[in-house]
CHARMM-style PDB file with segment names, atoms N, HN, CA, C and O in Angstrom:
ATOM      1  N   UNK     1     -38.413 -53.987   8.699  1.00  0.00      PROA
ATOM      2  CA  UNK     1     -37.607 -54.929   9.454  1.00  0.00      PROA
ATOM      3  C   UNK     1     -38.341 -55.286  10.741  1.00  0.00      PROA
ATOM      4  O   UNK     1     -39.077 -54.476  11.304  1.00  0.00      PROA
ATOM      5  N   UNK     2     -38.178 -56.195  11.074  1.00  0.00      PROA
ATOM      6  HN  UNK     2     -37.579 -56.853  10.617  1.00  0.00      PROA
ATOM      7  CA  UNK     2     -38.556 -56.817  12.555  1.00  0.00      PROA
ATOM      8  C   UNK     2     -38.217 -56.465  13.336  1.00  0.00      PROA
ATOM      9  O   UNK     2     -37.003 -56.490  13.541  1.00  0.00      PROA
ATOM     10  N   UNK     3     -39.074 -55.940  14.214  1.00  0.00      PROA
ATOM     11  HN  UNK     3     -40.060 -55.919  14.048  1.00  0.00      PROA
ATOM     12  CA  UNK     3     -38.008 -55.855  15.321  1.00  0.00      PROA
ATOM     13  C   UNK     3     -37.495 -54.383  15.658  1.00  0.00      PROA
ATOM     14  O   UNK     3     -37.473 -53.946  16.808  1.00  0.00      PROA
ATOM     15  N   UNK     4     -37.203 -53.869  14.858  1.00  0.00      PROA
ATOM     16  HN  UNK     4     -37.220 -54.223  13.923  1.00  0.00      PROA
ATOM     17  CA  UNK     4     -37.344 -52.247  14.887  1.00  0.00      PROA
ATOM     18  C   UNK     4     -37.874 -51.566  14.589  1.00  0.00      PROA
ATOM     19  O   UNK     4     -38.273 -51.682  13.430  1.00  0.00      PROA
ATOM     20  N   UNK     5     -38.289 -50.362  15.352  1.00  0.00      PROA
ATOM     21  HN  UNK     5     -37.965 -50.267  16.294  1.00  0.00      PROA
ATOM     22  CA  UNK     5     -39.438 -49.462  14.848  1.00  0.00      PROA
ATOM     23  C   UNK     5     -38.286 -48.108  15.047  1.00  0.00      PROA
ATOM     24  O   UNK     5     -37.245 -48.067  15.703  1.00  0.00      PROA
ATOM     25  N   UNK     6     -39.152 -46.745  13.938  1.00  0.00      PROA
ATOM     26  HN  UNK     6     -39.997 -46.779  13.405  1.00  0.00      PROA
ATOM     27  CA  UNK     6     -38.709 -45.742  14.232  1.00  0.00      PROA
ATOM     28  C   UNK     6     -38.556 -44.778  15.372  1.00  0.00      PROA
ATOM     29  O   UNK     6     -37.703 -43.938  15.656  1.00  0.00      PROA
ATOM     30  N   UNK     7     -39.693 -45.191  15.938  1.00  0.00      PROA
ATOM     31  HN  UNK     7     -40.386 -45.874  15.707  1.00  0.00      PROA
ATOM     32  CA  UNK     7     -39.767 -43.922  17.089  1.00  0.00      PROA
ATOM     33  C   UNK     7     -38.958 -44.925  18.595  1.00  0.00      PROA
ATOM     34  O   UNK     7     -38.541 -44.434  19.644  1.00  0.00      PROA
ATOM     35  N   UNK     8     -38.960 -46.031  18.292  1.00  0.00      PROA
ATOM     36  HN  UNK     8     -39.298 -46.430  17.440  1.00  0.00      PROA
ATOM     37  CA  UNK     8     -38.024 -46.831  19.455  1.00  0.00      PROA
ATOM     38  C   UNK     8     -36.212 -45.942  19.126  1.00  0.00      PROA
ATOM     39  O   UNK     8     -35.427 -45.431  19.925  1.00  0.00      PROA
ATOM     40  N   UNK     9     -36.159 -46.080  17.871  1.00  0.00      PROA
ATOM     41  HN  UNK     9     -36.796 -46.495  17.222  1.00  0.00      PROA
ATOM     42  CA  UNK     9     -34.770 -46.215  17.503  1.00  0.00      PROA
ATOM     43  C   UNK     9     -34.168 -44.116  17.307  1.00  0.00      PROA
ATOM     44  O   UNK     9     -33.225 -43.424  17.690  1.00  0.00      PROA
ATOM     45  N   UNK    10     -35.113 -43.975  16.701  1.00  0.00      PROA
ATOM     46  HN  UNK    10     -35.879 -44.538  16.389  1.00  0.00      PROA
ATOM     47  CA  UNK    10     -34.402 -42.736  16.306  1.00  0.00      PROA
ATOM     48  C   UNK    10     -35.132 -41.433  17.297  1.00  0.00      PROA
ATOM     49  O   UNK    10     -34.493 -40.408  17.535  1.00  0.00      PROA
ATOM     50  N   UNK    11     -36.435 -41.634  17.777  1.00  0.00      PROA
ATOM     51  HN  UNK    11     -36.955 -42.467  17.584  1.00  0.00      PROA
ATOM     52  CA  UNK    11     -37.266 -40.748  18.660  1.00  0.00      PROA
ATOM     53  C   UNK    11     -36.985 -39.639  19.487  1.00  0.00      PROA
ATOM     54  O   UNK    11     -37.684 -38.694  19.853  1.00  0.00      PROA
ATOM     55  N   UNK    12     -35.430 -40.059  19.773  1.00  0.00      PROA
ATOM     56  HN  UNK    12     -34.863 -40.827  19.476  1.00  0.00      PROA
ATOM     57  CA  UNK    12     -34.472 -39.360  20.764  1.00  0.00      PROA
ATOM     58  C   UNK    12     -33.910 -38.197  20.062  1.00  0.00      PROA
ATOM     59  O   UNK    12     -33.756 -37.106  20.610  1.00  0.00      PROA
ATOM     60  N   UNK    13     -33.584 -38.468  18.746  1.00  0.00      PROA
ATOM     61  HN  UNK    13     -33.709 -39.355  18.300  1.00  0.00      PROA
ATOM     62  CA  UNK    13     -32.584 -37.855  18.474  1.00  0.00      PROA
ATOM     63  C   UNK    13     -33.049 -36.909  17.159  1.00  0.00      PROA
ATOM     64  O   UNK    13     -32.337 -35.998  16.736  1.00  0.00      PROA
ATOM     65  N   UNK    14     -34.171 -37.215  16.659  1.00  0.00      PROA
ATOM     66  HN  UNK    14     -34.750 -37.955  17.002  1.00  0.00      PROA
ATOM     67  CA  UNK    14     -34.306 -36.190  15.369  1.00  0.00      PROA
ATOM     68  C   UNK    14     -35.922 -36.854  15.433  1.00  0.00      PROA
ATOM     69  O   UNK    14     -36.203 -37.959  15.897  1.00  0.00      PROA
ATOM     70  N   UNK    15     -36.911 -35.834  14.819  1.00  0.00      PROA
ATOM     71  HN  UNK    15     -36.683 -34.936  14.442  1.00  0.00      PROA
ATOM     72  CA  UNK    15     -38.089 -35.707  14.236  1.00  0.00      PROA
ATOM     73  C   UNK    15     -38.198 -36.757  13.303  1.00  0.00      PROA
ATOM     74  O   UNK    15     -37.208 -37.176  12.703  1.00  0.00      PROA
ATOM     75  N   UNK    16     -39.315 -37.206  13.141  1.00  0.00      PROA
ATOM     76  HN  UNK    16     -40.119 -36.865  13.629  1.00  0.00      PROA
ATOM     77  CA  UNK    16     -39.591 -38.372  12.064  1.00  0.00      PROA
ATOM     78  C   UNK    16     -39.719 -37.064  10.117  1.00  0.00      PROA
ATOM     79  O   UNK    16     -39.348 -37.379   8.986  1.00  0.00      PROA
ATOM     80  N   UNK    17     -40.350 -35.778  10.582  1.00  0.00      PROA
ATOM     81  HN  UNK    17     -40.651 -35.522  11.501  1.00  0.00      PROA
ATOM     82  CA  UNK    17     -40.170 -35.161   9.517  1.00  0.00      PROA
ATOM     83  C   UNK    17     -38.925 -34.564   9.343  1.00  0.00      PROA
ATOM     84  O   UNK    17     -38.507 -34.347   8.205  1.00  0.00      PROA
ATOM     85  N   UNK    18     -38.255 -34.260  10.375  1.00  0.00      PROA
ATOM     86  HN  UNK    18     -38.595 -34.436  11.299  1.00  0.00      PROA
ATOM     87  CA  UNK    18     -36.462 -33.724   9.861  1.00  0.00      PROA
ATOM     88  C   UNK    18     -36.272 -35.077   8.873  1.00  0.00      PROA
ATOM     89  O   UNK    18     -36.500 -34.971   7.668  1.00  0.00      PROA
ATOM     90  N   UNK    19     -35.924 -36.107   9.350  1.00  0.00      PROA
ATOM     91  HN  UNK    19     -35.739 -36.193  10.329  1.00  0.00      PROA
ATOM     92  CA  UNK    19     -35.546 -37.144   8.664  1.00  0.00      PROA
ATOM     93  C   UNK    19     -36.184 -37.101   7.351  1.00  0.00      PROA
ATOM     94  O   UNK    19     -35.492 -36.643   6.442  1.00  0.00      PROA
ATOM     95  N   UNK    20     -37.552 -37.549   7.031  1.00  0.00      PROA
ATOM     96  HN  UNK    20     -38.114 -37.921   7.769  1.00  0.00      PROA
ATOM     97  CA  UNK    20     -37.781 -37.462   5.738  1.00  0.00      PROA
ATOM     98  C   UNK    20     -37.362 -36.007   4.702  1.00  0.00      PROA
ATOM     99  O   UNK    20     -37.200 -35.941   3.483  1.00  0.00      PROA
ATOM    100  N   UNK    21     -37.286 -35.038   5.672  1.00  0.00      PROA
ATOM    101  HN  UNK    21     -37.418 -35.091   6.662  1.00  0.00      PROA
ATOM    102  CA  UNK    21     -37.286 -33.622   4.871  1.00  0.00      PROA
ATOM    103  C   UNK    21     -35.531 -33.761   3.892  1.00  0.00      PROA
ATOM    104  O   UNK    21     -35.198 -33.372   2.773  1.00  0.00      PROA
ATOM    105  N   UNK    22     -34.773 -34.502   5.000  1.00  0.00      PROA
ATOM    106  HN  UNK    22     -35.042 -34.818   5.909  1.00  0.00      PROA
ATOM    107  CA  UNK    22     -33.412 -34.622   4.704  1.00  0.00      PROA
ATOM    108  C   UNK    22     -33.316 -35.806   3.751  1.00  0.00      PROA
ATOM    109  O   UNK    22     -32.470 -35.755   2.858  1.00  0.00      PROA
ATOM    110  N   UNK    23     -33.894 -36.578   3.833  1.00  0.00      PROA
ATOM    111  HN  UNK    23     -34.581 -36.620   4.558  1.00  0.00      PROA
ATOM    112  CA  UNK    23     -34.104 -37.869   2.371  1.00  0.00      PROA
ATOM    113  C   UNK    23     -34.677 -37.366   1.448  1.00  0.00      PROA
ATOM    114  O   UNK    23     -34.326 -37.902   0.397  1.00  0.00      PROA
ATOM    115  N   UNK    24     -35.380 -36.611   1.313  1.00  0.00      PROA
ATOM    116  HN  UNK    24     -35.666 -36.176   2.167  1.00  0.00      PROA
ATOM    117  CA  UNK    24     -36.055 -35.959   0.085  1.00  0.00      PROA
ATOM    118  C   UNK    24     -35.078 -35.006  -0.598  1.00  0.00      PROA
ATOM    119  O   UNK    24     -34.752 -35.201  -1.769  1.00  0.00      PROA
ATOM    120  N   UNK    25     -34.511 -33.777   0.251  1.00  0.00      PROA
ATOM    121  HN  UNK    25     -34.775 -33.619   1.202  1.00  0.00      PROA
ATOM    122  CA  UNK    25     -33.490 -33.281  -0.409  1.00  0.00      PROA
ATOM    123  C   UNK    25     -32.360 -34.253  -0.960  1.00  0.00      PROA
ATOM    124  O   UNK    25     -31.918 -34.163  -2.105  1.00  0.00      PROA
ATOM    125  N   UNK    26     -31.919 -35.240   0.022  1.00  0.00      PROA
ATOM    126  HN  UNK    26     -32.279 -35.313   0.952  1.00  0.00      PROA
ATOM    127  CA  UNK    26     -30.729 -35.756  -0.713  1.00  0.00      PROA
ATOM    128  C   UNK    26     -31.182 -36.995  -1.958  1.00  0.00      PROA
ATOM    129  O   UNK    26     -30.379 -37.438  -2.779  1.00  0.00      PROA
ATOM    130  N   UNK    27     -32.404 -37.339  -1.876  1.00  0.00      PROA
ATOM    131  HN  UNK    27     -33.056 -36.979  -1.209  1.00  0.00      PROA
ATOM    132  CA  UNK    27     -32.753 -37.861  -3.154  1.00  0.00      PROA
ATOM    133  C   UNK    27     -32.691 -36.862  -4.659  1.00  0.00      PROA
ATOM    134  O   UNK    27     -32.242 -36.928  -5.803  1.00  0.00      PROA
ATOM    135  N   UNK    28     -33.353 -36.064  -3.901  1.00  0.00      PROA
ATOM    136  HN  UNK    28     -33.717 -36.010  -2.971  1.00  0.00      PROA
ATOM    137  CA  UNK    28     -32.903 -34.843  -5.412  1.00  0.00      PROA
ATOM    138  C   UNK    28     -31.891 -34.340  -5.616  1.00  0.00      PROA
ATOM    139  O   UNK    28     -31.944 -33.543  -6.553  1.00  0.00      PROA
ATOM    140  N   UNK    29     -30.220 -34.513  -4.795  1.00  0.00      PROA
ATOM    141  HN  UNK    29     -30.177 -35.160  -4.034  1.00  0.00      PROA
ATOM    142  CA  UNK    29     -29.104 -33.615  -4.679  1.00  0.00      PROA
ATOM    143  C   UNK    29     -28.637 -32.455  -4.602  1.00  0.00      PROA
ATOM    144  O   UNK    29     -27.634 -31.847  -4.976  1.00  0.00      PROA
ATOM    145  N   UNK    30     -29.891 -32.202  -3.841  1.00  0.00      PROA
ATOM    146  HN  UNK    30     -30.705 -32.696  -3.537  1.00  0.00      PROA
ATOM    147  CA  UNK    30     -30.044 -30.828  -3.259  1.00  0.00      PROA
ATOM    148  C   UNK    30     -28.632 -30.518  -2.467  1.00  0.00      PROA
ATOM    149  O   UNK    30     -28.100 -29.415  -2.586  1.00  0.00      PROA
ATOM    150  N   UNK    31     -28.118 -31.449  -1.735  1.00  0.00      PROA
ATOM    151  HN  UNK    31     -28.551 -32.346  -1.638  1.00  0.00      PROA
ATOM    152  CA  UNK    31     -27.162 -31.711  -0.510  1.00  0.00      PROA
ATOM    153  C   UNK    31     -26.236 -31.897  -1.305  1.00  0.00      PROA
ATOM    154  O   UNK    31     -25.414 -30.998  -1.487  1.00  0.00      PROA
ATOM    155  N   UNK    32     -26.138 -33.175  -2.009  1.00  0.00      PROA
ATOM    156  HN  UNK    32     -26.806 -33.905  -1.862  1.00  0.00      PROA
ATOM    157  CA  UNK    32     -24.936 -32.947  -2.929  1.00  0.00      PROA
ATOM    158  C   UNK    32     -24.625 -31.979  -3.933  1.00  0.00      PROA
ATOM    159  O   UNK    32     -23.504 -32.038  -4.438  1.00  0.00      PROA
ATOM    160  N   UNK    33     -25.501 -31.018  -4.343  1.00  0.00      PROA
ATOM    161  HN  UNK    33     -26.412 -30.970  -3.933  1.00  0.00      PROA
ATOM    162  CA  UNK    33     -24.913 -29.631  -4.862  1.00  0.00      PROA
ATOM    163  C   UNK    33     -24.144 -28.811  -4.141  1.00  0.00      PROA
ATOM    164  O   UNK    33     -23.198 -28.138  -4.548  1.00  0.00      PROA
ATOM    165  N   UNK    34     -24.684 -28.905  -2.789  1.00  0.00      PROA
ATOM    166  HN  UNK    34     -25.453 -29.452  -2.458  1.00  0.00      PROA
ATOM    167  CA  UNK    34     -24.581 -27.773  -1.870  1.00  0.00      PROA
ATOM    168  C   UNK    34     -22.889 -28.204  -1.554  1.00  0.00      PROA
ATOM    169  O   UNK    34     -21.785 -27.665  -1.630  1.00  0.00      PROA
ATOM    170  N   UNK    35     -23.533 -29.657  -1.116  1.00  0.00      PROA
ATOM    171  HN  UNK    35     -24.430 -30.095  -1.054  1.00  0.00      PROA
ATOM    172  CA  UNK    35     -21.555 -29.644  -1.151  1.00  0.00      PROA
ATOM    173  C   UNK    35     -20.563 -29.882  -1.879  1.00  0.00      PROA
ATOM    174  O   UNK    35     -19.491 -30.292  -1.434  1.00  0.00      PROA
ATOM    175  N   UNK    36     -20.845 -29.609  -3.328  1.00  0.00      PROA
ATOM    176  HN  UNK    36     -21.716 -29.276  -3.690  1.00  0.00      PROA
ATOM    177  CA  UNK    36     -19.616 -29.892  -4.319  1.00  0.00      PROA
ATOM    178  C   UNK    36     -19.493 -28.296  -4.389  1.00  0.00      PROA
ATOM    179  O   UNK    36     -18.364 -27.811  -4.474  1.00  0.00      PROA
ATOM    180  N   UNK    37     -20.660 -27.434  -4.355  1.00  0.00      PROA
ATOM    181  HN  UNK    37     -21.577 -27.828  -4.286  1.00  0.00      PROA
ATOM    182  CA  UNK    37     -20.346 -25.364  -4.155  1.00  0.00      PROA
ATOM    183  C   UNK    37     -19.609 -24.799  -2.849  1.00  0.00      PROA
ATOM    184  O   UNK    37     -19.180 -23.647  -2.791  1.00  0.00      PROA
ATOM    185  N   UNK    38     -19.492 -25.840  -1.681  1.00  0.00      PROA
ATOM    186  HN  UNK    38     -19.840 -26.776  -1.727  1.00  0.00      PROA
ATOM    187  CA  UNK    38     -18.709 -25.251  -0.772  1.00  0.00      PROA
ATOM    188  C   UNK    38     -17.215 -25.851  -0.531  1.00  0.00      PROA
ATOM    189  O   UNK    38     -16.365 -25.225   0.102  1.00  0.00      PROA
ATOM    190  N   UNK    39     -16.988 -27.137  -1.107  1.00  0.00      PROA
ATOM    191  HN  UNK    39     -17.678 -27.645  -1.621  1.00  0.00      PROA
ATOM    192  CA  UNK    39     -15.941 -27.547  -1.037  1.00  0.00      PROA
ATOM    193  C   UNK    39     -15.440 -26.869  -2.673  1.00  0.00      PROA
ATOM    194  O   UNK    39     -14.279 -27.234  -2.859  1.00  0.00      PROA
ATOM    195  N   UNK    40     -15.728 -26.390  -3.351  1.00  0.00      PROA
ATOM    196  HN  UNK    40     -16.671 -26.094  -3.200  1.00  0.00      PROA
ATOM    197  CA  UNK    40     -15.153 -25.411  -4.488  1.00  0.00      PROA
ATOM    198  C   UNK    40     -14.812 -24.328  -3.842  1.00  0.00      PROA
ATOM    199  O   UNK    40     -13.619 -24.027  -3.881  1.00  0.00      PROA
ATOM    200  N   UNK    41     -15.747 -23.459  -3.082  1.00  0.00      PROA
ATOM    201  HN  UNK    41     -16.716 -23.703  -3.050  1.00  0.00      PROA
ATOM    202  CA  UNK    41     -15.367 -22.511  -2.734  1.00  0.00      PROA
ATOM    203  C   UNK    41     -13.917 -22.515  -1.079  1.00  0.00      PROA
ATOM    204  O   UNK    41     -13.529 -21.547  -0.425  1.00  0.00      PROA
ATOM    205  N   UNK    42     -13.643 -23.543  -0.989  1.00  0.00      PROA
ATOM    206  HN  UNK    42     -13.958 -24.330  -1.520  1.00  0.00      PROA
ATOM    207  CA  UNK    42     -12.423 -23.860   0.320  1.00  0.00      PROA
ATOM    208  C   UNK    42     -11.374 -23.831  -0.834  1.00  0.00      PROA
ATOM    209  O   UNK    42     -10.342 -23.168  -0.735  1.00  0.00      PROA
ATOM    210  N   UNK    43     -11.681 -24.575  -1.930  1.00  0.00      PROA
ATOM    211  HN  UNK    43     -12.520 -25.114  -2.010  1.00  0.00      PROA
ATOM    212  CA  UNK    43     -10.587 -24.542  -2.856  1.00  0.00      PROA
ATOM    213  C   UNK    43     -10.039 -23.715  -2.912  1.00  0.00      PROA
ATOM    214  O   UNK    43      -8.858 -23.615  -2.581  1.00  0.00      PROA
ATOM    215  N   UNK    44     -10.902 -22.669  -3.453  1.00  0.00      PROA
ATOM    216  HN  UNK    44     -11.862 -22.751  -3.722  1.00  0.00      PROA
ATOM    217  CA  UNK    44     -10.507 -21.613  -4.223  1.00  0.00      PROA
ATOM    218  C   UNK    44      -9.843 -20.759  -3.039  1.00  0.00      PROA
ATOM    219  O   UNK    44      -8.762 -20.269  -3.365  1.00  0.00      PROA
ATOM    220  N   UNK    45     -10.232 -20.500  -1.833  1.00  0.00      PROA
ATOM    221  HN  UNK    45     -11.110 -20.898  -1.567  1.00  0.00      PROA
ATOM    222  CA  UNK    45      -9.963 -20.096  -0.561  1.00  0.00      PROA
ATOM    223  C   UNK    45      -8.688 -20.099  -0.472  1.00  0.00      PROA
ATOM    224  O   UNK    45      -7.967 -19.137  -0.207  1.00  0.00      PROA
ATOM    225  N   UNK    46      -8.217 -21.769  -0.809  1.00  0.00      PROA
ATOM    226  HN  UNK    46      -8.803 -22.550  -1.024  1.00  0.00      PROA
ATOM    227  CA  UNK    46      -7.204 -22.474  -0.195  1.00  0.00      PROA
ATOM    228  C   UNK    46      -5.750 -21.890  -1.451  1.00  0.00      PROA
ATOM    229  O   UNK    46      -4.543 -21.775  -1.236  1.00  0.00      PROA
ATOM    230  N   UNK    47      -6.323 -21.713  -2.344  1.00  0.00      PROA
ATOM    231  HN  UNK    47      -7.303 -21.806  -2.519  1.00  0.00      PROA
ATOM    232  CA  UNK    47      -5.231 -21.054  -3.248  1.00  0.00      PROA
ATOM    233  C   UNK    47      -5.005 -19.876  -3.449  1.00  0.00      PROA
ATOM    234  O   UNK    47      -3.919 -19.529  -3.913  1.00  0.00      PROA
ATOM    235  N   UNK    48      -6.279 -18.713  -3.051  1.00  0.00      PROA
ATOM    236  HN  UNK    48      -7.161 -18.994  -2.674  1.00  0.00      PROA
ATOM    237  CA  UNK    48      -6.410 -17.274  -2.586  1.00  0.00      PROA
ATOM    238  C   UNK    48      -5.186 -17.191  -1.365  1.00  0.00      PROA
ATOM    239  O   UNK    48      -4.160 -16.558  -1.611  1.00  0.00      PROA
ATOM    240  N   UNK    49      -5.366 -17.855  -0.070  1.00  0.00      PROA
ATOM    241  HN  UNK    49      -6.200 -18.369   0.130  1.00  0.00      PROA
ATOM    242  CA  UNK    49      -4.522 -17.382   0.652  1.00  0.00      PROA
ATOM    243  C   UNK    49      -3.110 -17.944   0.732  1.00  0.00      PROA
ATOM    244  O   UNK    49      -2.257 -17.430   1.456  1.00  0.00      PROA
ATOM    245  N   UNK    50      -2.816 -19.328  -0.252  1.00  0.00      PROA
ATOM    246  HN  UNK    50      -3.508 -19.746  -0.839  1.00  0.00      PROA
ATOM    247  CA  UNK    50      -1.535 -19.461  -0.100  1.00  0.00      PROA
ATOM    248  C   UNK    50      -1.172 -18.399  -0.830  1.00  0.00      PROA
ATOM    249  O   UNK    50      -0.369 -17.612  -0.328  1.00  0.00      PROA
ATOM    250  N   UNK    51      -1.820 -18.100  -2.503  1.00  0.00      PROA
ATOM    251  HN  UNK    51      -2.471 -18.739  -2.911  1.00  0.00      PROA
ATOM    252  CA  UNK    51      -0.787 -16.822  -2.852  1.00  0.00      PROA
ATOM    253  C   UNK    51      -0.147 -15.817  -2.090  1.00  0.00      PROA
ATOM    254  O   UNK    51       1.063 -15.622  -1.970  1.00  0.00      PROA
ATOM    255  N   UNK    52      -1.411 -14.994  -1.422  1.00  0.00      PROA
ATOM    256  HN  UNK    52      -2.394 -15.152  -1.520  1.00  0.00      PROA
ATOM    257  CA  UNK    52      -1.304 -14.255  -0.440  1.00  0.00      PROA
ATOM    258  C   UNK    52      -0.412 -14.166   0.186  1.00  0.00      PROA
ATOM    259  O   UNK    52       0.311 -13.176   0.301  1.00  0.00      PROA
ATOM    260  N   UNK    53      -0.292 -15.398   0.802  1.00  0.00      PROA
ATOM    261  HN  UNK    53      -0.879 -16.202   0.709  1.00  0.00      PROA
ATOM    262  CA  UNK    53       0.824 -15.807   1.783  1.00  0.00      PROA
ATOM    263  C   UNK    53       2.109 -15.485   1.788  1.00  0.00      PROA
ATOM    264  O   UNK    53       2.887 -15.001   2.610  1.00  0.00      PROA
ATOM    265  N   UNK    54       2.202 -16.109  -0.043  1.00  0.00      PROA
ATOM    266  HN  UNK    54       1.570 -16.502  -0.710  1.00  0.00      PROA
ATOM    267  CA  UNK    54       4.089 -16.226  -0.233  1.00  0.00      PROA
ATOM    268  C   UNK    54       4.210 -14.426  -0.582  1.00  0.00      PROA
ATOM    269  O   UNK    54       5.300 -13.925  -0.307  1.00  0.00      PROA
ATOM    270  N   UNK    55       2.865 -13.268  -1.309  1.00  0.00      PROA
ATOM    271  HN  UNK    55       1.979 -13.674  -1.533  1.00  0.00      PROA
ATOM    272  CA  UNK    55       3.197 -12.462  -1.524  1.00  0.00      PROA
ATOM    273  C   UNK    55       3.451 -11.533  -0.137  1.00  0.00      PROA
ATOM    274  O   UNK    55       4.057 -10.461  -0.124  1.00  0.00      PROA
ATOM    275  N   UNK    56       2.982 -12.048   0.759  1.00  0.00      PROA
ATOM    276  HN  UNK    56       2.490 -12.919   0.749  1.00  0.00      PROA
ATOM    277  CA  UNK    56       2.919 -11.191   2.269  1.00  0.00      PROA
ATOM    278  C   UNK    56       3.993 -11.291   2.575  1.00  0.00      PROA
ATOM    279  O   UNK    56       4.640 -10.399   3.123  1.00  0.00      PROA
ATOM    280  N   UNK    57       4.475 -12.602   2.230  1.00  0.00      PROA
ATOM    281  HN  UNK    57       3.949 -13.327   1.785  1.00  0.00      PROA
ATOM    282  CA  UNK    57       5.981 -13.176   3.205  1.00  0.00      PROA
ATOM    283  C   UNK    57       7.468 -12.731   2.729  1.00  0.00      PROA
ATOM    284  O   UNK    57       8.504 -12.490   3.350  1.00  0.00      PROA
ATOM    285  N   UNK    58       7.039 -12.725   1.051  1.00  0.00      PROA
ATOM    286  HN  UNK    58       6.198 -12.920   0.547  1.00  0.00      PROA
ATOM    287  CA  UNK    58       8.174 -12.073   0.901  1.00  0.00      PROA
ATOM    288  C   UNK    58       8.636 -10.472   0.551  1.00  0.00      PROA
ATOM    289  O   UNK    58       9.683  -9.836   0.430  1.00  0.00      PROA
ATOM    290  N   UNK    59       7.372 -10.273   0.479  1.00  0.00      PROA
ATOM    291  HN  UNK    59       6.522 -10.790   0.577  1.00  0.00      PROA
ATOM    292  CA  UNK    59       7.112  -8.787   0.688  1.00  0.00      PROA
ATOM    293  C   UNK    59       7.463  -8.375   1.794  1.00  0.00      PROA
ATOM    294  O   UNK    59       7.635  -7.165   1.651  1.00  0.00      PROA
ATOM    295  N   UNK    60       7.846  -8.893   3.664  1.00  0.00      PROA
ATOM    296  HN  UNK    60       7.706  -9.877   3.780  1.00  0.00      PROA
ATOM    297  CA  UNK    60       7.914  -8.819   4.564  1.00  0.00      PROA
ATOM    298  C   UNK    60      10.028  -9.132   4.727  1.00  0.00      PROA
ATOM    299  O   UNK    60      11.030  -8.575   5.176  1.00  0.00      PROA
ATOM    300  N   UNK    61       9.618 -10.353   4.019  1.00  0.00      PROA
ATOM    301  HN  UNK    61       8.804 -10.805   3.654  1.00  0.00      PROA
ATOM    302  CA  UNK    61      11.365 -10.405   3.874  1.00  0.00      PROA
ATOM    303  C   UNK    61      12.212  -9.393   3.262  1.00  0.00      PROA
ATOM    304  O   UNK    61      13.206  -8.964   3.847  1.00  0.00      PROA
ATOM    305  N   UNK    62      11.929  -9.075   2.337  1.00  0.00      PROA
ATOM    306  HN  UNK    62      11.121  -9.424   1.861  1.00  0.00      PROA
ATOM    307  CA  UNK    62      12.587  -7.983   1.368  1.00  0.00      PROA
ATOM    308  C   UNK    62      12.583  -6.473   2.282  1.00  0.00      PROA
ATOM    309  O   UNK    62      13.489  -5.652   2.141  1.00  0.00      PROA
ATOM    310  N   UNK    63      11.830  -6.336   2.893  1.00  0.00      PROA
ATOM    311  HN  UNK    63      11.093  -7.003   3.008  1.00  0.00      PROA
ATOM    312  CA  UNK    63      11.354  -4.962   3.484  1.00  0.00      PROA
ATOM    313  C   UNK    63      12.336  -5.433   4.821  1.00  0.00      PROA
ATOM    314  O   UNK    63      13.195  -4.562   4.961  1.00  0.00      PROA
ATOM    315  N   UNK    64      12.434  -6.114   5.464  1.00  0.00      PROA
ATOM    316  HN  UNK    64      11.737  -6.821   5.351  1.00  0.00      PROA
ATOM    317  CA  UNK    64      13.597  -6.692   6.687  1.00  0.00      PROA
ATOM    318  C   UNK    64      15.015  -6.477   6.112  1.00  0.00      PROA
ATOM    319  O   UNK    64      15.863  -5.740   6.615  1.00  0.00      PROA
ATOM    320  N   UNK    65      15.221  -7.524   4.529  1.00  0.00      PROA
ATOM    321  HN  UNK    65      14.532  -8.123   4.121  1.00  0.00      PROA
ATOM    322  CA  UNK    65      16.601  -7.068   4.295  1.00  0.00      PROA
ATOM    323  C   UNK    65      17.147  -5.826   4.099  1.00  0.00      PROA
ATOM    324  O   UNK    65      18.201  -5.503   4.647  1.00  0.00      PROA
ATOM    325  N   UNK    66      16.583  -5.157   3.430  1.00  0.00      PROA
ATOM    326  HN  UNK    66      15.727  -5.419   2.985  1.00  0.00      PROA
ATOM    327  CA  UNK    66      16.516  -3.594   2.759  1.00  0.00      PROA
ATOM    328  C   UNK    66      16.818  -2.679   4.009  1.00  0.00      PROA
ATOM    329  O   UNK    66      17.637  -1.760   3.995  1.00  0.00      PROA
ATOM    330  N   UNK    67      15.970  -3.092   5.205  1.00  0.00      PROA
ATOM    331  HN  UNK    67      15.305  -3.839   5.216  1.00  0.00      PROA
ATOM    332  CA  UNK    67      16.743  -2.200   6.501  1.00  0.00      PROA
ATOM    333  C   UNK    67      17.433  -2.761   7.257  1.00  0.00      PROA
ATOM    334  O   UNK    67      17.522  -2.175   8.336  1.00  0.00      PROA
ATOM    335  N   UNK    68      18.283  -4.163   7.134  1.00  0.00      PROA
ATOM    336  HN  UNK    68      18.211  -4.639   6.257  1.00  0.00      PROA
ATOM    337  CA  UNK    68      19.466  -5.028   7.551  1.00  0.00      PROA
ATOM    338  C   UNK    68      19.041  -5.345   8.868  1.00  0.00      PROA
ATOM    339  O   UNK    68      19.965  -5.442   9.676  1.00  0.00      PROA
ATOM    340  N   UNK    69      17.492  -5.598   9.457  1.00  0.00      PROA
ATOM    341  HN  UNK    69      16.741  -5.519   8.801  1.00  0.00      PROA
ATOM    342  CA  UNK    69      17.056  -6.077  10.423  1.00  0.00      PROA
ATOM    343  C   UNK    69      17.341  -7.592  10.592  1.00  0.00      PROA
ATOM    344  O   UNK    69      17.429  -8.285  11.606  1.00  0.00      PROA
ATOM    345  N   UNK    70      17.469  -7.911   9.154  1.00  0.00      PROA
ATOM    346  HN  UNK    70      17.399  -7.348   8.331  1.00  0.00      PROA
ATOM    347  CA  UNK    70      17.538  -9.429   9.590  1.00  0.00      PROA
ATOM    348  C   UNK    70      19.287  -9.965   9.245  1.00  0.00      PROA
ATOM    349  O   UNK    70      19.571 -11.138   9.487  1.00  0.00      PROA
ATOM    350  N   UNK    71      20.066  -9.282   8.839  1.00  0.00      PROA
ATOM    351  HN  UNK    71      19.835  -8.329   8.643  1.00  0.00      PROA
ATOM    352  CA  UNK    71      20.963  -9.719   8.636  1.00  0.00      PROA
ATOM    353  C   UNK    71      22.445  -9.458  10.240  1.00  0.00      PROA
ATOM    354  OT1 UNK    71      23.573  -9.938  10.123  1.00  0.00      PROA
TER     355      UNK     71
END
């Protein structure tokens, strides 16, 4: 393009080889592997601790009624 050069535009802010190092991985989907394995693993996270949750919670309730703390 005219008119713009790299080291005017980006010089500040990242390496001319960070940049290519990061186009090369994401041409091969290196990056997009990485993030379809960590947004799996939030998933799985995300349904680990709701179980958790309802078993903590009502495991916590039951143990309150049983000694009429909450009633």
């Amino acid at each position: 393009m005219d008119g713009l050069s790299f080291l005017d535009t980006f010089s500040h802010v990242a390496k001319i080889t960070t940049v290519l190092h990061i186009l090369a991985l994401a041409t091969r989907g290196v990056l997009i592997h990485f993030a379809i394995g960590l947004s799996t693993n939030l998933l799985k996270m995300h349904f680990f601790m709701g179980s958790w949750r309802r078993r903590f919670t009502w495991s916590n309730l039951l143990g309150l009624l049983l000694r009429g703390s909450l009633v």
